[in-house]
C-alpha positions in Angstrom: 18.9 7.3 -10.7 18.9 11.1 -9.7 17.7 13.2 -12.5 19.7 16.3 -12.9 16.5 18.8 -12.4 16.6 17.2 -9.1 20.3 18.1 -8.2 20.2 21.2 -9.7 16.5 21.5 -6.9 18.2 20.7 -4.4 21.4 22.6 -4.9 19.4 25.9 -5.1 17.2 24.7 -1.9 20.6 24.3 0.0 22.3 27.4 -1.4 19.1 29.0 0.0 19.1 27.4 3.4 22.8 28.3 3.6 22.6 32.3 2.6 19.2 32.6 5.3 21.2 31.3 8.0 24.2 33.0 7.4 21.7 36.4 7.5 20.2 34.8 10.9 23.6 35.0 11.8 24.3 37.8 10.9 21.7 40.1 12.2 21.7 38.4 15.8 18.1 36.3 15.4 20.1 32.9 15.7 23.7 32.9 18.3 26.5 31.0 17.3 26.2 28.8 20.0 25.0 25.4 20.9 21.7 27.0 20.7 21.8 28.2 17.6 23.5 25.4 16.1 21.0 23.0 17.1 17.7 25.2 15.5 19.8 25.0 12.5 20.6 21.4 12.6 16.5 20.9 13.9 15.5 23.1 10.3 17.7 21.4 8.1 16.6 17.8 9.5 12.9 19.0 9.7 13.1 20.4 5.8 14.8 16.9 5.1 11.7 15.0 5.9 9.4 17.1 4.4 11.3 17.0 1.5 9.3 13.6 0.5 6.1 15.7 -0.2 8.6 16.4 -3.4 9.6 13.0 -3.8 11.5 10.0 -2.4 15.2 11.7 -2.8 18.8 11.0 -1.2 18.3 14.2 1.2 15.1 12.4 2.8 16.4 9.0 3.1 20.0 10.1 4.9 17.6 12.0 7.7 15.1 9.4 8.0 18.3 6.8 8.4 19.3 9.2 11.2 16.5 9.6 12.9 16.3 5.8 12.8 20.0 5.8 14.1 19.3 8.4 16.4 16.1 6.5 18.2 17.9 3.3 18.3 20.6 5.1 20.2 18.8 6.4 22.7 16.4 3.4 22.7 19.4 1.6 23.9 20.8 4.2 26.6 17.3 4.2 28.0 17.6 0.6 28.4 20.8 0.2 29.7 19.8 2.6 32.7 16.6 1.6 32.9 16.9 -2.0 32.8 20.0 -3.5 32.9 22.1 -1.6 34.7 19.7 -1.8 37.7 18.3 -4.7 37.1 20.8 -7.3 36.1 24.4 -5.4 36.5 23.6 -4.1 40.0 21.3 -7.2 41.0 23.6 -10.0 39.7 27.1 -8.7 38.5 28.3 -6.4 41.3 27.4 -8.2 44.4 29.6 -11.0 43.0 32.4 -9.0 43.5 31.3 -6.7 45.8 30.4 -7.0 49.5 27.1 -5.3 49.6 23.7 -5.6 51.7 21.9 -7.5 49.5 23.6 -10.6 48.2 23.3 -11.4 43.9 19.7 -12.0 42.8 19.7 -15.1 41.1 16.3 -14.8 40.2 17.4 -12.6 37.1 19.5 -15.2 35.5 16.4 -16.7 33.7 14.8 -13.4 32.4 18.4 -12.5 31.3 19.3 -15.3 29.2 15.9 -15.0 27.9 16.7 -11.8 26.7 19.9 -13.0 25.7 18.6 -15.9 23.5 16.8 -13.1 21.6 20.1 -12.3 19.5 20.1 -16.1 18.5 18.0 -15.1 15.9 21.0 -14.1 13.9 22.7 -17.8 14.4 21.8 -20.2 12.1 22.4 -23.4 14.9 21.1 -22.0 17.7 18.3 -19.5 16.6 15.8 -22.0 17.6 16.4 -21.4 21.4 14.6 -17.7 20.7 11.4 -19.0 20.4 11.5 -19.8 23.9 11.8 -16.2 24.6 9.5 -15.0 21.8 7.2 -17.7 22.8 7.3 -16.2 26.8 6.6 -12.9 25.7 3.5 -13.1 23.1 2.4 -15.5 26.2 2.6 -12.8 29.0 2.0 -10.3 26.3 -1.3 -11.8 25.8 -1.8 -13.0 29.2 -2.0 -9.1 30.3 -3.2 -7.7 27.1 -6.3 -9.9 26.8 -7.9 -8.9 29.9 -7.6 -5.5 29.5 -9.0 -5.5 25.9 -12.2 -7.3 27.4 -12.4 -5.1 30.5 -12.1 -1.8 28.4 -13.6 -2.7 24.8 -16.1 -5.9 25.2 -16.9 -5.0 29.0 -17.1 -1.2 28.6 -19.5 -1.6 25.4 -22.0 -4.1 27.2 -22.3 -1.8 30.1 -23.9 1.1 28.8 -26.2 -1.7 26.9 -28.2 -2.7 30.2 -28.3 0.5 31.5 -32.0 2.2 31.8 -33.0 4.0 28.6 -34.1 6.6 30.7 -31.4 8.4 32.3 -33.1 11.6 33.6 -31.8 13.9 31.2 -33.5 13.8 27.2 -30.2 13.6 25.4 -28.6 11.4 27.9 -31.5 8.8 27.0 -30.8 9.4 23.5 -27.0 8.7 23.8 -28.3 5.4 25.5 -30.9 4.4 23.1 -27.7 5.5 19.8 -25.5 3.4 21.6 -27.8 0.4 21.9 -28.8 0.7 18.1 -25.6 0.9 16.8 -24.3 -1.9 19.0 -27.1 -4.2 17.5 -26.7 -3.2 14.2 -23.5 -3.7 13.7 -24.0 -7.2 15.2 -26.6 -7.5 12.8 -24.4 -6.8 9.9 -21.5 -9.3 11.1 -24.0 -12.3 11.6 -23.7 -13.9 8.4 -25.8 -17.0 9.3 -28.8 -15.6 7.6 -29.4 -13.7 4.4 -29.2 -10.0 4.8 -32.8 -9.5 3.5 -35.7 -7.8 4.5 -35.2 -6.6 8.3 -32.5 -8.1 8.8 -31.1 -6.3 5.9 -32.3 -3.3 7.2 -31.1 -3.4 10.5 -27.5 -3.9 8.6 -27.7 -1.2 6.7 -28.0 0.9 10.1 -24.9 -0.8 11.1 -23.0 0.0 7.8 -23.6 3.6 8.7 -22.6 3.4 12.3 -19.8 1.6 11.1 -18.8 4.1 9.0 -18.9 6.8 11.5 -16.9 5.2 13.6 -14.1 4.6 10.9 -14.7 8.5 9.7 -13.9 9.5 13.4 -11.3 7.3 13.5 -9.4 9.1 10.1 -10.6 12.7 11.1 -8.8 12.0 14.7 -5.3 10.7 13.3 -5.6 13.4 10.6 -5.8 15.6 13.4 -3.2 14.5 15.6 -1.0 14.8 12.1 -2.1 18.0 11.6 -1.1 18.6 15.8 2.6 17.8 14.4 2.6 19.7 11.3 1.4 22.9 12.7 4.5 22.1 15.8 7.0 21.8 13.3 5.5 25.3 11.2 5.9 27.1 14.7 9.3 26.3 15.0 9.8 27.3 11.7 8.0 30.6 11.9 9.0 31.8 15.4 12.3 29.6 17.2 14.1 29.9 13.4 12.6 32.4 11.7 11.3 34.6 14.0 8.5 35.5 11.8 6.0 35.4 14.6 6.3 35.8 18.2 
């Protein structure tokens, strides 16, 4: 239930928004054209989302409903260009009933209907013929993916393993001789087949902490990258809406 401090927040907050555009306006910083229309529309979208920093409200759920509305839209045009249209319509459908160069590719019926026995999901009788599409996918899903997860994580980590401590260069033999510690000793601290006492326990310990700077590294880069958006989305503020800064 919406408490009346927050309608009477958000009725000042939108009074506000309302009385600077109308000064942007105004004064000539935004045109009343598509242009300006759509920074508007951007800020008022953009302010929605944020608004959760305040709380979970009515204003934040219609805008992230839209965005979700919005990407599913677009997720679907993409597809029907990208995919269907040149891949089934103009493949299958139109040589049917069109004399062109290239008679209908049967081939696609298969992958079609396996597509198509995706929606089945929603019917009750026949949902059970989606598993064989599921099942196809998280088969060539894995089929490709596991491969490629050995090659660049298990492969990759092992290589720099047998490679000579001594690499010519003093901190390139000290990169070699971290990355074979920390390797080990976080192998150490997974092999739980012996008690961690004594050196073994040790030698865990050292793993814990490579561990854990790995994991920090990990947070501080998608922190990061969040910070990447918010300082995108301040810019726009600032300067395209604004025009606070140049």
């Amino acid at each position: 239930m919406i408490k009346k401090t927050d309608i009477s927040i958000m009725t000042w907050i939108l009074i506000a928004f309302g009385i600077i555009n109308i000064i942007l306006l105004a004064t000539g910083k935004l045109g009343f054209n598509a242009k300006g229309i759509g920074i508007i529309t951007a800020v008022a979208i953009t302010l929605a989302m944020y608004s959760f920093l305040y709380k979970d409200n009515p204003v934040f759920k219609i805008a992230e409903n839209l965005f979700v509305g919005v990407a599913m839209g677009y997720s679907l045009i993409i597809i029907w260009f990208n995919i269907l249209k040149p891949d089934v319509f103009e493949a299958l459908i139109v040589p049917m009933f069109k004399d062109t160069e290239i008679g209908p590719q049967y081939s696609v019926i298969v992958p079609t209907l396996l597509g198509f026995f995706m929606f089945l999901r929603f019917s009750t009788k026949l949902s059970w013929l989606s598993r064989w599409s599921f099942a196809f996918i998280v088969g060539m899903g894995s089929g490709i993916a596991i491969p490629n997860f050995i090659n660049a994580i298990l492969l990759r980590q092992l290589e720099p393993m047998f490679a000579p401590l001594y690499t010519g260069s003093f901190w390139g033999t000290v990169n070699t001789i971290l990355v074979l510690v920390g390797v080990v000793s976080v192998l150490f601290y997974f092999f739980f087949s012996m008690e961690h006492k004594g050196a073994i326990g040790g030698v865990s310990v050292v793993g814990v902490w490579f561990l854990m700077i790995a994991f920090g590294a990990s947070f501080g880069y998608t922190v990061m990258a969040r910070m990447s958006l918010l300082i995108g989305r301040m810019q726009f503020l600032l300067k395209d809406w604004l025009g606070i800064i140049q």
